[in-house]
Phi, psi and omega in degrees: 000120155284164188309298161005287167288335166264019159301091178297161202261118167275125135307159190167128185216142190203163324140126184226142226234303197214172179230125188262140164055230175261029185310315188277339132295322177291292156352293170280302180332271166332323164279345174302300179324280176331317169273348184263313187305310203190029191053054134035246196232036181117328187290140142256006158207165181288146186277174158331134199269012176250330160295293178337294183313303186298296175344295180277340177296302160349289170324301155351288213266015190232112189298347197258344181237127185247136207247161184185132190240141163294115199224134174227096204059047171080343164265158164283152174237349179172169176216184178196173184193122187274103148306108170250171174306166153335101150344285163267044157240109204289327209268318181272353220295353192228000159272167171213168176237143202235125200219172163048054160263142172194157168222148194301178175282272192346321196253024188272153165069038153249352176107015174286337167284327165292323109007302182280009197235335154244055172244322159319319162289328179291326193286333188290320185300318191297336209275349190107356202279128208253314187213162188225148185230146128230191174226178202193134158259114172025306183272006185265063200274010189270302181296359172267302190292340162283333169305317156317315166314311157296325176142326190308146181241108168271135183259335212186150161226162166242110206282295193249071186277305201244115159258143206231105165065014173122351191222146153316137209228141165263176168193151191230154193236139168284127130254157175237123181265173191226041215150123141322098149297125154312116154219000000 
């Protein structure tokens, strides 16, 4: 055996500011990967790799949103991205939203979507945050069943969240409190 081989594979989720070396090809690989396996994150077949880019370039720049990434031997392998509130919405002013996750197949079953879903929580506790909300489609059952794991509470589905090839997808929506609510 070489070292190679009794080597475990490093992990890593980190907050991603700008995009450095092949962060932003790996980025689209991996969201490609993702969407040909099982529709990835709204997309159902991958877009053009100049939308994909215009996309991820985006995320970036919308000030209410943190992009966080999955690396598994330093490529990305997924992401996920913590939606905070409105500045002025005062009433909401302690939730956040956890949106576009996904990890490519290749990198499933090192423990790295738990890893991106509590780093997203730590980073949601330093921001002031009491509860984080996301949705899911029906058909997403690893990511349901690890949210479930976590802790997360579906309050609701929607029968016609998602169309998928002609047909209708339920999708179910979550919370978390991350903080004892005050009521």
């Amino acid at each position: 055996m070489t070292l190679q081989e009794t080597r475990a594979p490093s992990t890593a989720v980190e907050r991603l500011t700008q995009f450095g070396g092949p962060d932003l090809d790996d980025l689209c690989d991996a969201a490609e990967s993702a969407i040909e396996a099982d529709g990835g994150f709204g997309w159902l077949s991958p877009p053009p790799r100049e939308i994909m880019e215009s996309y991820w370039r985006g995320v970036l720049l919308v000030p209410q949103r943190e992009l966080f990434v999955a690396r598994l031997d330093g490529t990305v392998a997924g992401s996920a991205q913590l939606a905070l509130p409105a500045r002025n919405n005062e009433s909401q002013a302690k939730t956040g939203t956890i949106s576009s996750v996904f990890m490519a197949p290749w990198a499933r079953g090192y423990g790295l979507a738990r890893m991106l879903m509590t780093a997203i929580e730590e980073a949601a506790l330093e921001r002031g945050l009491e509860v984080l909300y996301l949705d899911v489609r029906e058909s997403q059952l690893r990511a349901i069943e690890l949210y479930e794991a976590m802790g997360y509470v579906r309050w609701g589905t929607n029968p016609y969240y998602a169309q998928v090839e002609g047909r209708w997808l339920a999708g179910h929506f979550f919370y978390k409190l991350l903080q004892p609510a005050k009521r």
